[in-house]
C-alpha positions in Angstrom: 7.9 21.4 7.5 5.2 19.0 6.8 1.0 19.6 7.9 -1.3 16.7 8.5 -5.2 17.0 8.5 -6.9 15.3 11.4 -10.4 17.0 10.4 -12.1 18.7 8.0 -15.6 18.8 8.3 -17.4 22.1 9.5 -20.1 22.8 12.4 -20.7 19.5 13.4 -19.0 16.0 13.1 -21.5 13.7 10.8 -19.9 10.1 11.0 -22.5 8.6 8.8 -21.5 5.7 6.0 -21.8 8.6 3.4 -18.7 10.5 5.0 -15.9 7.7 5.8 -13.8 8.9 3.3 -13.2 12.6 3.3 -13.8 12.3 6.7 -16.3 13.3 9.7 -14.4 15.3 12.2 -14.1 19.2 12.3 -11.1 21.3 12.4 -7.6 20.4 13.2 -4.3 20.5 11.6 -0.9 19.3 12.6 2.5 20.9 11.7 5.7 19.6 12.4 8.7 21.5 11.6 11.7 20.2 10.6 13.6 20.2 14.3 10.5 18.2 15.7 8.5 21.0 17.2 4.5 20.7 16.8 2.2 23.1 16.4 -1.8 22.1 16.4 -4.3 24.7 14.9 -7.4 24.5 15.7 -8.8 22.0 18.1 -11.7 20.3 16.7 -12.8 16.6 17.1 -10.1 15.7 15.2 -7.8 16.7 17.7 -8.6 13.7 19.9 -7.1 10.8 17.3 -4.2 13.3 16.5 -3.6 13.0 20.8 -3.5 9.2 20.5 -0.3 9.4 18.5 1.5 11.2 20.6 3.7 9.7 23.6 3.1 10.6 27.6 5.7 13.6 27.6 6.7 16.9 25.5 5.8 20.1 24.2 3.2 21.7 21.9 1.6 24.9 20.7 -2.3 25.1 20.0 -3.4 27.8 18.1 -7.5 28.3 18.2 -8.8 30.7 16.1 -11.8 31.0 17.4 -14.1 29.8 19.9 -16.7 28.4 17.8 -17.9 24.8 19.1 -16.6 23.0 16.0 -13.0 24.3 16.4 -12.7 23.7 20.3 -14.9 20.9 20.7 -12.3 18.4 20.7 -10.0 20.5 23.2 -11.3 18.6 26.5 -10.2 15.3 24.8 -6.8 16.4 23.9 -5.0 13.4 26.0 -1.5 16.1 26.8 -3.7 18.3 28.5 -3.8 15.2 31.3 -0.7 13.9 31.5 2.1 15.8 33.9 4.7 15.8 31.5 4.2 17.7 29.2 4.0 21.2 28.8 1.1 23.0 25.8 1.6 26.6 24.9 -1.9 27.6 24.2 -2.7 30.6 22.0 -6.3 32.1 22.0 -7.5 35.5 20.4 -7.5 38.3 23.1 -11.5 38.5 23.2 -11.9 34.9 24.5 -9.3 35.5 27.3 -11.8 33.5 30.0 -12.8 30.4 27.5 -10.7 27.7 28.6 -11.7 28.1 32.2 -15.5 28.4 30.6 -14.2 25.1 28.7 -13.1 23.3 31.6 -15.6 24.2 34.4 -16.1 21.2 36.6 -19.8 21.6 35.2 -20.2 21.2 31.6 -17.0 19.0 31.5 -16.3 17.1 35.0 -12.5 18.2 35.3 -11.9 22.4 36.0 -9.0 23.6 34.1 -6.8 24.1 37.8 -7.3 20.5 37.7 -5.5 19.3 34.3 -2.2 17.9 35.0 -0.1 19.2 32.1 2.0 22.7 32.1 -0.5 24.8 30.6 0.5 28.3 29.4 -1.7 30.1 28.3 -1.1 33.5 25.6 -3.2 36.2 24.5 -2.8 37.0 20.4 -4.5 39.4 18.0 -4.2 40.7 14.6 -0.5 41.1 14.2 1.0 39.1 16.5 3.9 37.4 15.8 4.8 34.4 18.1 8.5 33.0 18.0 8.9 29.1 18.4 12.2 28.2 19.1 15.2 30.0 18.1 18.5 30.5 16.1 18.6 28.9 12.3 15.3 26.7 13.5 13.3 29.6 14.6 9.7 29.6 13.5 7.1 32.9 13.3 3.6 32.7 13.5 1.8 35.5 12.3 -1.9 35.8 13.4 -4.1 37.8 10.7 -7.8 38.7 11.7 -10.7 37.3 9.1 -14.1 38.1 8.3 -16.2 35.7 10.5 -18.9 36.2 12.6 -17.8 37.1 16.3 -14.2 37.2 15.0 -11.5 34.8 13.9 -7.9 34.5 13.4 -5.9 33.0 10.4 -2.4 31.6 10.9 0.4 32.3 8.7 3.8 30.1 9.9 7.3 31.1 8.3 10.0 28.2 9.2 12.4 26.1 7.1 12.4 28.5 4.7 9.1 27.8 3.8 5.4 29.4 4.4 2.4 27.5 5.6 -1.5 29.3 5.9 -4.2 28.2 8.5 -7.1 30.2 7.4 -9.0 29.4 10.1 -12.9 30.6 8.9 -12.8 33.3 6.4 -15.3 34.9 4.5 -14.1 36.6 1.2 -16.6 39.1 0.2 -16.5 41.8 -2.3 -15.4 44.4 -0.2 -12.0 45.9 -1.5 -10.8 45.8 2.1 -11.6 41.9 2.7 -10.2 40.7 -0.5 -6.9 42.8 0.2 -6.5 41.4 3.5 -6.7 37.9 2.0 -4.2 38.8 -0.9 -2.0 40.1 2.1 -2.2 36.9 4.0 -1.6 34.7 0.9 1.3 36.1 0.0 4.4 33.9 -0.1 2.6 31.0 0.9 3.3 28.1 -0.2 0.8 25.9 1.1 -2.7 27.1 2.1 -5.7 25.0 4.4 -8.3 27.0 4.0 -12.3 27.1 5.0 -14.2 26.8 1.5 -17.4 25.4 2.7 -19.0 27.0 -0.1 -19.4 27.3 -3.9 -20.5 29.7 -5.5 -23.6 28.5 -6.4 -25.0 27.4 -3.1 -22.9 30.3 -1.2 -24.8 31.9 1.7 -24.1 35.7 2.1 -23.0 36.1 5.9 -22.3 32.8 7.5 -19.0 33.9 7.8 -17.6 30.9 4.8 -16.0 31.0 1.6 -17.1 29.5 -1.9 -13.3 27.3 -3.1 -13.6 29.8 -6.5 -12.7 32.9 -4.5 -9.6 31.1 -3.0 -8.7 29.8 -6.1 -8.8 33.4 -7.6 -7.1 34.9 -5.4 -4.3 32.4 -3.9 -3.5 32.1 -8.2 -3.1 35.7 -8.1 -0.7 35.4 -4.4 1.6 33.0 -6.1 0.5 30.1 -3.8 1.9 27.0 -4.4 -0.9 24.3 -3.0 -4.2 25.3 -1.8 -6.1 22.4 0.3 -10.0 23.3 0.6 -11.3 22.0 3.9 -14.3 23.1 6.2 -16.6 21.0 4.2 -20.4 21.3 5.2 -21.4 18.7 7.6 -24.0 17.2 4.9 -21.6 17.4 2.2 -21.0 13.4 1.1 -18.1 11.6 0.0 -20.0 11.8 -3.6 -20.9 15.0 -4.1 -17.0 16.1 -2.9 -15.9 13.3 -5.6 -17.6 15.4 -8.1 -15.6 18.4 -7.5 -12.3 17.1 -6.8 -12.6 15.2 -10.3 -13.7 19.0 -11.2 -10.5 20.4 -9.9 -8.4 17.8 -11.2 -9.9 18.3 -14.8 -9.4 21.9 -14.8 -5.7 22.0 -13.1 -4.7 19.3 -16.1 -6.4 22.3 -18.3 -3.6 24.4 -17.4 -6.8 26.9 -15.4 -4.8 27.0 -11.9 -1.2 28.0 -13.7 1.2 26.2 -11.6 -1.0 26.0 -8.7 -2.1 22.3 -7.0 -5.4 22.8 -6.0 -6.9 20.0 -3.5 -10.1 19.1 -1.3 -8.7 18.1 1.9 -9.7 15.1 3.8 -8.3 13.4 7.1 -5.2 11.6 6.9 -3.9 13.6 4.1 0.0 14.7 4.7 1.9 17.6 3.2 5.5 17.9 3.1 6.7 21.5 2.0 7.4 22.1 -1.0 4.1 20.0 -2.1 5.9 17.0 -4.8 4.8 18.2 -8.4 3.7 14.6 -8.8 1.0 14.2 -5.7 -1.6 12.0 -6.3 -5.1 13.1 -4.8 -7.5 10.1 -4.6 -11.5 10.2 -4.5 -13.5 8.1 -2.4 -13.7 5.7 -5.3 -10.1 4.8 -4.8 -10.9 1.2 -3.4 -13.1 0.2 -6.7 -10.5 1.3 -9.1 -7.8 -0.7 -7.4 -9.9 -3.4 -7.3 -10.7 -3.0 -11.0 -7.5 -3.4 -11.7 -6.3 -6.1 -9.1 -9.3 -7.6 -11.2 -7.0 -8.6 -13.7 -4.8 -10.8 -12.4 -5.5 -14.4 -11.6 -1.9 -15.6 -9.8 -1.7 -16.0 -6.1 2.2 -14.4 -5.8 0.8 -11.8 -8.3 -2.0 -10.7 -5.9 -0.4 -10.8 -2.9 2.1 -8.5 -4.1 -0.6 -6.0 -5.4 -2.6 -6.1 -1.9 0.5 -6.0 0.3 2.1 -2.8 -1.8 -1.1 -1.0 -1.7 -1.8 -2.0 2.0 1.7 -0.9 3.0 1.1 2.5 0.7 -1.8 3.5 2.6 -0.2 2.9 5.8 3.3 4.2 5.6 4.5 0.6 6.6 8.0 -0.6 6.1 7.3 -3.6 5.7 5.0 -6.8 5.5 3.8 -10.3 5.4 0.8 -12.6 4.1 0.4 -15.6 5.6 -2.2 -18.0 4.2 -4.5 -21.0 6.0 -3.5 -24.3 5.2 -5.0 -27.1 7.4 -4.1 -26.0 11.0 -1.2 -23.6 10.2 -0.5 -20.2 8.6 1.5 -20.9 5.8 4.1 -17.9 4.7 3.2 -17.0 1.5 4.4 -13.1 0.8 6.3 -10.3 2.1 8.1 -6.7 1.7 10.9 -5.2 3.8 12.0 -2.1 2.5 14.5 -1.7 5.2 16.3 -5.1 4.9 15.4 -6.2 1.1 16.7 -4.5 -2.2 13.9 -3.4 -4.4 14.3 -6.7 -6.5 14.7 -9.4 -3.6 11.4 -9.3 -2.3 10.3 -12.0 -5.2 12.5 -14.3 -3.2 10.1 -13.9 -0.4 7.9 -15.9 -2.4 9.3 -19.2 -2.3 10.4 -19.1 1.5 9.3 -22.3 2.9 7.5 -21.8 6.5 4.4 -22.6 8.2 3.1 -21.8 12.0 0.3 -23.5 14.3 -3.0 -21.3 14.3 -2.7 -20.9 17.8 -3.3 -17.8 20.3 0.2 -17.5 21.1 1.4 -15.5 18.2 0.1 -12.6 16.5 -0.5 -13.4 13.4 -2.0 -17.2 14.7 -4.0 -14.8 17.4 -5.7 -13.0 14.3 -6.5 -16.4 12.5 -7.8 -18.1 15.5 -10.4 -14.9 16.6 -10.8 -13.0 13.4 -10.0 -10.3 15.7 -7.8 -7.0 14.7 -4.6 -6.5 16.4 -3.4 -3.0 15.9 -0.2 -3.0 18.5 1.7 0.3 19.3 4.9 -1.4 20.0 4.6 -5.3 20.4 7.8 -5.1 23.0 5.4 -3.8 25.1 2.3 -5.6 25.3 -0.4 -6.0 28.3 0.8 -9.1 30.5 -2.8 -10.8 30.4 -2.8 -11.0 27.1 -1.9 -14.8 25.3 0.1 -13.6 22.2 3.3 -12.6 22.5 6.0 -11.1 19.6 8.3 -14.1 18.4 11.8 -11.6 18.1 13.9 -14.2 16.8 14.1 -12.3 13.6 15.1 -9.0 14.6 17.9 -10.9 16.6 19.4 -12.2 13.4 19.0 -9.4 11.0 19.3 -6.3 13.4 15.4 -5.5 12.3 13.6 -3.6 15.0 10.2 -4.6 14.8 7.4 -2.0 17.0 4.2 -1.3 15.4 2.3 -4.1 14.3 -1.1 -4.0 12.6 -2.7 -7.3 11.5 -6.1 -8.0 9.9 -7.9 -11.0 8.8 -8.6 -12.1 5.4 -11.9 -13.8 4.9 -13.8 -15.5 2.1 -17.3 -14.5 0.7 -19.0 -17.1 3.3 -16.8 -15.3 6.2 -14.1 -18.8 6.3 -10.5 -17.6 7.5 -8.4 -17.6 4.7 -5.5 -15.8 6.4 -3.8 -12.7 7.7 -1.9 -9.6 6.4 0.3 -7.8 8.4 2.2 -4.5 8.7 5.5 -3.9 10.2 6.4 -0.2 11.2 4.5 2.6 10.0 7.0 5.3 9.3 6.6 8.6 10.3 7.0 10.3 6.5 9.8 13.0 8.4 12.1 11.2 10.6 11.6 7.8 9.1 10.9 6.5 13.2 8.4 4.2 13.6 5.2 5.3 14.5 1.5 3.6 15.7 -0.4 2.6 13.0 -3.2 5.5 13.1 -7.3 4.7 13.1 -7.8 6.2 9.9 -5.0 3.8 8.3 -6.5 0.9 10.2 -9.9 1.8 8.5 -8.5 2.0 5.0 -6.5 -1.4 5.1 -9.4 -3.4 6.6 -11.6 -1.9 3.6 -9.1 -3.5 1.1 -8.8 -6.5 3.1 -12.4 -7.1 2.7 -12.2 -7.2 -0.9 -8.9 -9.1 -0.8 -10.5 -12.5 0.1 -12.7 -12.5 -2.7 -9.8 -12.1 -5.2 -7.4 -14.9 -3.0 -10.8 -17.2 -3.2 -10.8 -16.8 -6.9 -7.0 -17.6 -7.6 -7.7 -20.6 -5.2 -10.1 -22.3 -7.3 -8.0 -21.6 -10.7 -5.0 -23.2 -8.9 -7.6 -26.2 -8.3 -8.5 -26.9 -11.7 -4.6 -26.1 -12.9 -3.6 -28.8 -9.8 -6.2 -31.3 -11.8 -5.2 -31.2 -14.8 -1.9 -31.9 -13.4 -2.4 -35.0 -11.2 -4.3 -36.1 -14.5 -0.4 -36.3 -16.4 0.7 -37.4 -13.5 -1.5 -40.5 -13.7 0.2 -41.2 -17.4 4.0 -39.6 -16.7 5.4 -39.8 -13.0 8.1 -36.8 -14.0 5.1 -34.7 -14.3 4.8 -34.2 -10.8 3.5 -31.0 -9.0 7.0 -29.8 -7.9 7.9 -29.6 -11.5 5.0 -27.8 -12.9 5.6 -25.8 -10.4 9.4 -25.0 -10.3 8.7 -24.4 -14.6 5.9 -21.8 -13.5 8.2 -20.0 -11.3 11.5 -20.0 -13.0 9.6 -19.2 -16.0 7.8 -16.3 -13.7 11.2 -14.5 -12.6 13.0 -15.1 -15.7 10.2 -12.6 -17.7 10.5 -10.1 -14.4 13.9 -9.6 -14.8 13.4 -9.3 -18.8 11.0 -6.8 -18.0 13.1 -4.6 -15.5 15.7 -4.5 -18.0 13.6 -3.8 -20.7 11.9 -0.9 -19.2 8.1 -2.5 -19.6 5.6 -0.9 -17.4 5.3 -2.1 -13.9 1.2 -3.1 -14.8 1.8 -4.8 -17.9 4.8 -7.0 -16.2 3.3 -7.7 -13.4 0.0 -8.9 -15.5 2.1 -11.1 -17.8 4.3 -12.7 -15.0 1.2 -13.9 -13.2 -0.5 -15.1 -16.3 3.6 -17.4 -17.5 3.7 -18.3 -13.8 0.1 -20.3 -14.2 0.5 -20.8 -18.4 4.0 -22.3 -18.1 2.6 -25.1 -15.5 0.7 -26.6 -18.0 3.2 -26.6 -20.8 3.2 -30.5 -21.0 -0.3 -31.6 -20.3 -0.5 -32.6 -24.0 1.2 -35.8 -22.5 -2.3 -37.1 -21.3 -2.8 -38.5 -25.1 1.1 -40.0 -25.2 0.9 -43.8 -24.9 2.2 -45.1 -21.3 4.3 -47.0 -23.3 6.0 -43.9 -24.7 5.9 -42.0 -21.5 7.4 -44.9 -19.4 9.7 -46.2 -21.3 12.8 -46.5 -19.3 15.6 -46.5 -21.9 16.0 -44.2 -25.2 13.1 -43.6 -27.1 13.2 -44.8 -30.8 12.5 -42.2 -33.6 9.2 -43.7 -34.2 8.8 -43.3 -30.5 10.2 -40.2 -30.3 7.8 -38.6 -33.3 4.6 -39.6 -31.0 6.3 -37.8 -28.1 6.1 -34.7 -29.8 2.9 -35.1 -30.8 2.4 -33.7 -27.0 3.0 -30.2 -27.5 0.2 -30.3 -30.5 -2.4 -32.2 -28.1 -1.6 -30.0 -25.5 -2.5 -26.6 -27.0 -5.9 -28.5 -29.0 -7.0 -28.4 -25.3 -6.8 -24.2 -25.5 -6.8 -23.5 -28.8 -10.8 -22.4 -28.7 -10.1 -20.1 -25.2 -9.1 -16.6 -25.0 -9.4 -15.6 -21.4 -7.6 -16.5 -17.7 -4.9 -17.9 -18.7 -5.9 -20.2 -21.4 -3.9 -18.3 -24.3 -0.7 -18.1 -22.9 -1.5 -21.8 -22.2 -1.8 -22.4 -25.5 1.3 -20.7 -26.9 3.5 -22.6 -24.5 2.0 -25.8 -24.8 2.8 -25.3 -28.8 5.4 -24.2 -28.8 8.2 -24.5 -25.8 9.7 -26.9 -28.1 10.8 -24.7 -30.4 14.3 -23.5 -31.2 15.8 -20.1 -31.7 17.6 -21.4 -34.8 14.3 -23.0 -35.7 15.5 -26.9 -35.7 12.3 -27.4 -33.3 8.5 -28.6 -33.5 6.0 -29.1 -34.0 6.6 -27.9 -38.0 2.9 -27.7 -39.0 3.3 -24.3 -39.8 7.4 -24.8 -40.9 10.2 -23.9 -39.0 10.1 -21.0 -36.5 13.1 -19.3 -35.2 14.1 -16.0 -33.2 11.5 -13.6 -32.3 8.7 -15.1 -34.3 8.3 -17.9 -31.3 6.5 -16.6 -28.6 8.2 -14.8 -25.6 6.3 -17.0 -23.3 7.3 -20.0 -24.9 11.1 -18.8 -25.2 11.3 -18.6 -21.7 9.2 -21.8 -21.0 12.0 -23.6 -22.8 14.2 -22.4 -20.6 12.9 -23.5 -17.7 11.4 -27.0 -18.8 14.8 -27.8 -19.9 16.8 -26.5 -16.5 14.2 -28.7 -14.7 14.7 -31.3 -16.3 18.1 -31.3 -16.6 18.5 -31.1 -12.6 15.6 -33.2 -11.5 16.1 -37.3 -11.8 14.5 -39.3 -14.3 14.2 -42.7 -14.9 16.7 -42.7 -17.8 19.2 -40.5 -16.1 20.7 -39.1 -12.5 20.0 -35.4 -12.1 22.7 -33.0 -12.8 24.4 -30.2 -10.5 22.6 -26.6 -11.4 26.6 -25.8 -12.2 26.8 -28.4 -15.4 23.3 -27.2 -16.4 23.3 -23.6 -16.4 26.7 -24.4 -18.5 24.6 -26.0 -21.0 22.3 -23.6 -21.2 25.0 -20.9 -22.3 26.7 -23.4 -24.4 23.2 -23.6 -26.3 21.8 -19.5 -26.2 21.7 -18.4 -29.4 21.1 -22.1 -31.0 18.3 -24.0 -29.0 17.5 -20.9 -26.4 17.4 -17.0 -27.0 21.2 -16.1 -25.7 19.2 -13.0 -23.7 16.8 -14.7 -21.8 19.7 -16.8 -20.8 21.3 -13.9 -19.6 18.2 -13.4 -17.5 18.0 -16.8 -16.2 21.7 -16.2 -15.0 21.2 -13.0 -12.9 18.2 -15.0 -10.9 20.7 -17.9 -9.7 20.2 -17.1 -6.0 15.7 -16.9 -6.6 15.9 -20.0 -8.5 18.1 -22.0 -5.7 14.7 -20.9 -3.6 12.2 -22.2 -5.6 14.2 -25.8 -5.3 13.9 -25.3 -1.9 10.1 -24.3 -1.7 8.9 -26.8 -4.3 11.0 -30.1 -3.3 10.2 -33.4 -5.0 9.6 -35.2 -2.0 9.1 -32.2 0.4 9.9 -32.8 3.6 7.6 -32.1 6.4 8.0 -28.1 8.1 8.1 -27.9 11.8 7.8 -24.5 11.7 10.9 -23.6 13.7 12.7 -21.7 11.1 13.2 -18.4 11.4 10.1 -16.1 11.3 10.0 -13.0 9.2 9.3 -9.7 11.4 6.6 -10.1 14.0 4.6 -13.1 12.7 
């Protein structure tokens, strides 16, 4: 069983700036047992984006608790009730027998209720009612318990799955022996309870029929409940002032004060699965500036694009997804995730796939980058004939992927240029694992991070420019430092450190933080070579010892140019400009400071060596023919433990298959993409 809040707001929706993230619409909640069958409490205006996800047949059961405006206001937009196929159990107290047809009178609302199209049946309940959904093993109960509300109310209790879930519907727990008994009665067994605390209890309101959060905390403790979700927030209450209290009840529940009860203020879009996970997180509305805060940190394109796609495809269930970045007149392939058809550590590969397609209206993704439009698509085998895009399937065909739902947004600089496009690929549906459409409420949340997204890109952009200076700068004095090779060193030197770290157990953050600052750092491991005479640099045969002791003047001049920085990357630079030339059995230089050996050289620099010396080893020179990957990876175990730390040779050795990619992506005479190869999902 599993419960999903489509609103939580009480007496009237207020969709002002101040409410997007808690959310503006009043009352309703989904639950979907475990054999499929859906139940809807309360129908509130919540209940009309809940109706967008569902398809054109089937069957449901609507519970109303009452016939207060702001839990049946929503009910005429409820798409089912329209449609001929499907058929909606709807279950009313006993005193508002006569409300749908008042509903649905050809007056107030311009269709009468003989006039919806769907199977509507239509059952009387009342305190103690117990309504049977299905049968056998999959057989649910819901139990209807009258409250304390002004012109009477129902609460909900469902038993299925072997688990208990409680719709309060609006309840007022007073002092009276009999009210609070009733609520103990109700919260027994439960183990996860939506309830109406619109107040606290120092701005509570005797008589309006609402509960202050501390009484349901008292009592649901005292029950044995296991997750108590406060909902039915004033209209007026802001995202703010709701911050304040769930950072309250976040503080006190990590005090021990709610035992082994999760207590949480609900807000739309928020999904329960019964039993509620002991490790739940439950965001505030200032979830956007702390991941920002910390996306602040890192500097390297790959890095960032991994941070914003994880988080994107978090938010919105997706399965999988893809950056593509503007260069010149095409979308350039820069990122992606696919849980479905990519182990957990292949998706660095997806870095280095080399690809590019025409910003043009005929594909989704070029669509997106040509408008700055959104494209949120249901299932893109079935799209409108008038529209111009259509879904390229050729990699579905190849890999047995089933691409349906498809959300893609823009990503725009500061001054509004197109930078590129994210896109989604199948939100799941948390239960069956089907895919599902990708819901307004997810659409909102990803377009807020794609907003700030740009601005971070942008940045990394303009480091990458200055790092691509400094490089065509050695270039000018040494033609083998050419931009393919910074870059293959960055990125070899990148995925060597992330599979140290995986092995090593380091924290996700801090890895992630350092293999974006080697992947920039290790670029620039040779621009000391700028004060090598041409001479030196371009000397065609073997260099002389007097020759070679000014060539390794390099890695000294090189770090002079950070040694006075401490920020970006610019300290890492330093360490591998220094010293990539040492030696693990400390036979390297420079010797200013005598030898160094083992640990004592730098991590950074370890695995630098590494990959400067691969690289060169497999790229031509002008003294030499390049050699197979086969006879240099043997050199490199014939020297671990001598020239190169034997573990990060290890590490170099498990990547064989990533590193074969980067040759491909960073080519020393790339050729030119036509962009026919195959396309990841849905581009």
């Amino acid at each position: 069983m599993e419960a999903f809040l489509w609103g939580v707001r009480g007496s009237i929706p207020n969709p002002t700036q101040a409410n997007q993230f808690y959310g503006a619409n009043t009352t309703c909640v989904e639950v979907r047992l475990d054999d499929g069958q859906l139940l809807i409490f309360d129908a509130g205006t919540g209940i009309r984006s809940l109706s967008k996800t569902l398809p054109n047949n089937g069957v449901c059961h609507v519970f109303l608790s009452h016939g207060h405006s702001d839990h049946v206001q929503g009910l005429s937009f409820f798409q089912p009730f329209f449609l001929p196929l499907w058929t909606i159990h709807l279950y009313i107290p006993v005193w508002l027998e006569d409300m749908p047809h008042r509903l649905f009178d050809g007056n107030s609302f311009p269709v009468a209720f003989s006039g919806l199209r769907a199977d509507i049946r239509v059952h009387l309940v009342q305190h103690g009612s117990a309504v049977q959904i299905g049968s056998g093993d999959n057989a649910a109960t819901v139990t209807a318990h009258y409250n304390n509300h002004p012109g009477g109310c129902l609460a909900y209790k469902v038993a299925a799955d072997g688990k208990t879930f409680l719709f309060s519907g609006d309840h007022e727990i007073t002092a009276a022996p009999d009210v609070r008994a009733a609520t103990a009665a109700m919260l027994e067994n439960v183990d996860v309870a939506v309830v109406d605390a619109a107040f606290s209890r120092r701005d509570y309101l005797a008589g309006w029929g609402h509960s202050t959060w501390e009484d349901w905390v008292e009592l649901s403790m005292a029950a044995g409940v296991g997750t108590l979700v406060l909902t039915h927030h004033m209209q007026d209450r802001t995202d703010v002032e709701l911050d304040i209290l769930q950072r309250d009840l976040l503080a006190r529940q990590a005090l021990g004060h709610f035992g082994g009860m999760q207590v949480a203020l609900g807000r739309e879009g928020m999904r329960f699965s019964l039993p509620v996970p002991a490790d739940i997180e439950y965001k505030a509305s200032n979830w956007l500036q702390s991941f920002i805060e910390t996306l602040s940190q890192y500097k390297e394109e790959s890095t960032l694009l991994d941070r914003i796609l994880s988080k994107t495809r978090e938010i919105a269930g997706a399965d999988a997804g893809s950056f593509y970045l503007v260069e010149g007149d095409d979308l350039v392939f820069a990122y992606s995730h696919n849980d479905t058809l990519f182990p957990a550590d292949s998706k660095n590969k997806s870095a280095y796939i080399n690809m590019r397609l025409p910003i043009t209206r005929e594909s989704i993704s070029g669509y997106v980058a040509a408008t700055g439009e959104v494209l949120n698509l249901d299932d893109v085998h079935d799209l409108p004939p008038d529209v111009p895009y259509r879904f390229n399937d050729s990699f579905d065909v190849k890999t047995g992927y089933y691409t349906k739902s498809v959300l893609t947004v823009p990503i725009l600089s500061r001054d509004k240029t197109m930078l590129g496009v994210l896109q989604l690929i199948n939100s799941l549906h948390p239960r069956t694992g089907e895919p599902q459409p990708f819901s307004e409420i997810m659409q909102r949340s990803v377009l807020q991070l794609a907003r700030e997204a740009g601005t971070f890109l942008e940045i990394s952009s303009q480091l990458r420019d200055n790092i691509d200076r400094l490089l065509r700068i050695a270039k000018l004095h040494d033609p083998s430092e050419t931009g393919p090779h910074a870059e293959r060193v960055g990125a070899i030197a990148a995925e060597i450190y992330d599979h140290y770290a995986t092995i090593k157990g380091i924290p996700p953050e801090r890895a992630r933080y350092f293999k974006g600052q080697i992947r920039l750092a290790a670029m620039l491991h040779d621009i000391g070579k700028v004060g090598i005479s041409d001479t030196v640099l371009r000397k065609p045969g073997k260099l002389t010892d007097e020759e070679f002791a000014i060539m390794r003047t390099h890695a000294e001049l090189g770090a002079e140019l950070f040694s006075n920085e401490s920020k970006d990357i610019t300290e890492m630079a330093y360490e591998i400009a220094l010293h990539h030339h040492q030696k693990w059995n400390g036979k390297g230089y420079p010797l200013r400071d005598g030898p160094m050996e083992g640990e004592a050289i730098p991590l950074s620099a370890r695995i630098t060596a590494i990959a400067d010396v691969f690289d060169a080893l497999v790229s031509p020179r002008c003294y030499k023919q390049p050699w197979s990957f086969e006879k240099a990876q043997a050199l490199l175990r014939e020297e671990a433990g001598q020239h190169f730390d034997a573990e990060l040779v290890e590490c170099f050795a498990a990547i064989t298959d990533t590193v074969h990619m980067i040759y491909e992506r960073f080519p020393d005479n790339a050729p030119q993409n036509d962009g026919t190869g195959d396309a990841p999902p849905a581009s």
